[in-house]
N, C-alpha and C positions, 0 to 999 in steps of 0.2 A: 648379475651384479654390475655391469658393466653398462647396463640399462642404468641403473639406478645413478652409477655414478655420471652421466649424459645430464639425469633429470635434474642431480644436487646441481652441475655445474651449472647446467641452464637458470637454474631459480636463482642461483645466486647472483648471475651474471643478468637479468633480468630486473633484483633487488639492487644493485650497482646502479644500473641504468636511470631503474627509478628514483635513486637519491642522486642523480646529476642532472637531471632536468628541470627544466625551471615550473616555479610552481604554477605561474599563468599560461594557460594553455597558448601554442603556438602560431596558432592564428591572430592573436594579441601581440603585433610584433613590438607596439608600443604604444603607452600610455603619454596623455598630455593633464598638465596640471597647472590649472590655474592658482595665478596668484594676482590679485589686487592692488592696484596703484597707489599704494599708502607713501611711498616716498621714490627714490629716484630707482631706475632700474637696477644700475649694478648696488647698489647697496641692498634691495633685494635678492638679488643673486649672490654675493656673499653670505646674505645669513640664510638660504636656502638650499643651496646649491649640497652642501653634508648632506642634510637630510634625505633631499631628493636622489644622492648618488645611493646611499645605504637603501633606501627603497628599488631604488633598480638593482642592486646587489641579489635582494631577499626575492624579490620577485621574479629575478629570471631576464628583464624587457628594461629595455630604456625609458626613462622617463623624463620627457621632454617638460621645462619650464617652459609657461606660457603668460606672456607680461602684454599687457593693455596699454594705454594712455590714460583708461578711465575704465568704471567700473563695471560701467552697461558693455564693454571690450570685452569680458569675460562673460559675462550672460550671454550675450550672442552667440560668443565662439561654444559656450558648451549648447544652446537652443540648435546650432546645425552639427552636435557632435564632434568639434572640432578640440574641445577640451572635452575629458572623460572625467575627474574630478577639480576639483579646487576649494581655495580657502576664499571664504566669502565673510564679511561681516553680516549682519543678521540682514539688515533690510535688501539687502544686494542676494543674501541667499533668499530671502521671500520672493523677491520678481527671479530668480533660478528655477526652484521650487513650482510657481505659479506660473510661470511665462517659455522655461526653457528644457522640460521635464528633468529638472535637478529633484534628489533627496536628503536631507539630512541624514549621515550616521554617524556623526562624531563631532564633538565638542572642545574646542582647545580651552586647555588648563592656563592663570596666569600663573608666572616663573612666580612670584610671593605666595603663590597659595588665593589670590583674590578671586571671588564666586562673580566676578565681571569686572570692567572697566568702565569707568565717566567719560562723560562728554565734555569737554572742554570751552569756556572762552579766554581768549590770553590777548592781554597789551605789552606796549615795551615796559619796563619799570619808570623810565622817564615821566609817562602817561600819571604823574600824580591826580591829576585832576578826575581818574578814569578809575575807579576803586572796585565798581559793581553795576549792574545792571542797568538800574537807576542812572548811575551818572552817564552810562554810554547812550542809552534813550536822550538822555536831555542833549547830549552834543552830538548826535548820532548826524545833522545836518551838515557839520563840517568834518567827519570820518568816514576813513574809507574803510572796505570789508572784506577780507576774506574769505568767503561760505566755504564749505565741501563739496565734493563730488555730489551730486545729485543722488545719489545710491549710495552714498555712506550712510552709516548709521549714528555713528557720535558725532560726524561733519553737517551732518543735514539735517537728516530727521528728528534727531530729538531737541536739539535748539528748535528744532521748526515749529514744535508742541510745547515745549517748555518757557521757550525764549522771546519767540515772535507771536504765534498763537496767543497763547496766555494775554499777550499786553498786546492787541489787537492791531499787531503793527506786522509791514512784510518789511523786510531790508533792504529789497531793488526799490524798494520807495522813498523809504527814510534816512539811509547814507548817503554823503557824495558821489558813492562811484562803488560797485560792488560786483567781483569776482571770485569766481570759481576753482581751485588749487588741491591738491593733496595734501594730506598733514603736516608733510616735513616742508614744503616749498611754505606751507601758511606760515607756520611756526619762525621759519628763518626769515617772510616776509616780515611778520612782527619783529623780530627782533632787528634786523637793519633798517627797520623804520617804511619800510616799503607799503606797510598795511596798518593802521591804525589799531584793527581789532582783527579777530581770526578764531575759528573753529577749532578743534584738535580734541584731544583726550589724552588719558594719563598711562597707555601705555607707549605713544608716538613718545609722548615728552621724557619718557624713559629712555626712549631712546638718542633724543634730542640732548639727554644731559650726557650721555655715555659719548655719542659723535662729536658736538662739537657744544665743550662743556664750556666755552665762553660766550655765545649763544644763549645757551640755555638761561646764565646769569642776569641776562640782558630781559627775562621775559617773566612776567605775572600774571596770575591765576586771576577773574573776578569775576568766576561764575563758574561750577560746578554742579552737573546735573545727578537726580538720581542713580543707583545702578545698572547698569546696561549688562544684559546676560553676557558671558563668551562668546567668542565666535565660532560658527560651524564648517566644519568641515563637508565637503558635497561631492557625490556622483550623480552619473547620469544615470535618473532610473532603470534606461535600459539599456546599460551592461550587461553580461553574461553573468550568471551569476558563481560560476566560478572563479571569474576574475572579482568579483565581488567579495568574496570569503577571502582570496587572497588578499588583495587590498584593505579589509579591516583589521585581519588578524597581525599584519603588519602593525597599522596605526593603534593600535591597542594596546601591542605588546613594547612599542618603542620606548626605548630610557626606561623600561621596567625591568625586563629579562635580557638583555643583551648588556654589553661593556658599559666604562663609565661617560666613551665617547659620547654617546647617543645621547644620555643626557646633558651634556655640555650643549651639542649640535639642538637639541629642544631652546636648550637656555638661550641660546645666542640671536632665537627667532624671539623670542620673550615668554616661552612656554614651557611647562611642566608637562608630565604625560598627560594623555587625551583621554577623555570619557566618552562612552558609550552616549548617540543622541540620537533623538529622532526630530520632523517636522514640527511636533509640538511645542520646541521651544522657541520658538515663533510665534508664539500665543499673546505672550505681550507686547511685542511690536506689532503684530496686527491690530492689537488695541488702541495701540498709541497712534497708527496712521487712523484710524475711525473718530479718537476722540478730537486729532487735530481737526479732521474736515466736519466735526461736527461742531467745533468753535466757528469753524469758518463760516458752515452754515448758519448759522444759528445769528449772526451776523451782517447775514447776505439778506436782500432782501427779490430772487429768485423766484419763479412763477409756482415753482415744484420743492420750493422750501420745506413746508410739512409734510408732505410724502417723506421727502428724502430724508428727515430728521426720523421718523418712523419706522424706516427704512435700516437704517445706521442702525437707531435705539435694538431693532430687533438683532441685530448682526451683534451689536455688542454683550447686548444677552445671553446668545448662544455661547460666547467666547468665553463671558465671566462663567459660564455653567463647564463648561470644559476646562477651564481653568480650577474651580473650586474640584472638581474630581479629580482632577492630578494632580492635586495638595492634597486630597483625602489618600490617595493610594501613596504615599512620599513616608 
């Protein structure tokens, strides 16, 4: 009997153990998480910093924030395992993905419920003469410019196909004077008059009217692009994979199953809870960077022009075909 009760006290003191350890194994003594230079540091680290403590809560291990200057800051740092996940906008997770062995498995929710965000162009309100497209092209000789991060997705690249592409113009050609910035320095450029025209999207400007809502009054929309998917959430493929299952089942279950904090702490980044992703929704920014350089091409007159137009045409094909079978299985 005395055996027995040895055994209960063991299993149970054993079952103890196991519900106080942490759920990532011990050799994970910490995680680093990238976050994206969309506006100033510490204003990122305010709307991050909840979340990112309640994830070291749940998982056992610290979890260090890791801030850039710019975007390719954080691809690097994850290509030498320096960051183990991060929040990337889509083009910025394609060179992770392609360049830094990053994956997609998760996709952020917007806080309204929207199945993505726009890309932005924005003037002062001043700027009557500057309404849309059209009128910026025509005065575009005595305006100066804004652009994005080279690796944004609403800052660079889909103006780049939409905006410039399309109407057979680059911008380092056709403005007075043109620089490179993060959403919220372009934005606040536009609005104190510092930049005549400027990139963004309409979740920065969300946040632009919440920080400093007299700012925001000072600035007009005149030029809005299609939808642009959510943004992904990424690790390093080669994590362990049980810090892997940890790490999801967190992001998954956040602002779902826990208190009514966590959804506040979502809301305050500009997020609802996250869905499940993979690599695949990347499918239409990959298109969009083919159809750009296939305007370009098509334009150029290049020694290896019709190869590479051939070239492109097949790569696009295979994409549209991958694309139409993930709308059949939806």
């Amino acid at each position: 009997m005395l055996k027995n009760v040895f055994k209960t006290t063991a299993a149970r003191l054993l079952a103890a153990t196991a519900l106080l350890s942490p759920i990532v194994q011990a050799e994970t003594a910490e995680l680093n998480f990238g976050i994206i230079a969309t506006e100033s540091t510490q204003g990122l680290k305010d709307q991050w910093m909840p979340f990112l403590n309640d994830m070291s809560e749940k998982l056992g291990v610290k979890i260090n924030p890791f801030f850039a200057s710019d975007y390719a800051g954080v691809i690097q740092a994850m290509r030498f395992d320096k960051v183990d996940l991060a929040w990337y906008g889509n083009k910025s997770a394609m060179e992770a993905v392609d360049r830094a062995g990053g994956e997609i498995f998760a996709q952020t929710v917007d806080v309204m419920g929207n199945p993505g965000y726009w890309s932005l162009l924005i003037t002062h309100q001043d700027n009557t003469e500057i309404n849309n497209v059209a009128d910026m092209l025509a005065n575009a000789g005595s305006l100066t410019f804004g652009n994005g991060d080279p690796n944004s997705t609403s800052g660079y690249l889909v103006p780049s196909y939409y905006v410039w592409a399309k109407n057979g113009v680059e911008p380092n050609k056709i403005f007075k004077r043109t620089m490179n910035s993060n959403h919220e320095t372009n934005a606040l450029s536009v609005a104190t008059k510092k930049v005549d025209i400027a990139t963004n999207n309409t979740e920065n400007m969300a946040r632009i009217q919440e920080n400093f809502p007299d700012r925001f009054n000072d600035i007009k929309v005149i030029w809005k692009s299609p939808l642009i998917p959510s943004d992904p959430i990424v690790w390093r493929k080669n994590l362990d994979e049980a810090t892997k299952s940890a790490i999801y089942d967190f992001i998954m279950n956040y602002g779902k199953t826990g208190d009514a904090q966590e959804l506040t702490n979502l809301n305050n980044i500009g997020w609802a809870p996250f869905k499940a992703s993979s690599d695949l929704q990347l499918l239409p920014i990959r298109q969009l960077v083919l159809y750009k350089e296939l305007i370009r091409l098509t334009a150029s007159d290049i020694k290896t022009k019709e190869t590479d137009i051939a070239a492109i045409n097949a790569q696009l094909g295979e994409l549209n075909r991958m694309m139409a079978a993930l709308e059949a299985q939806q």
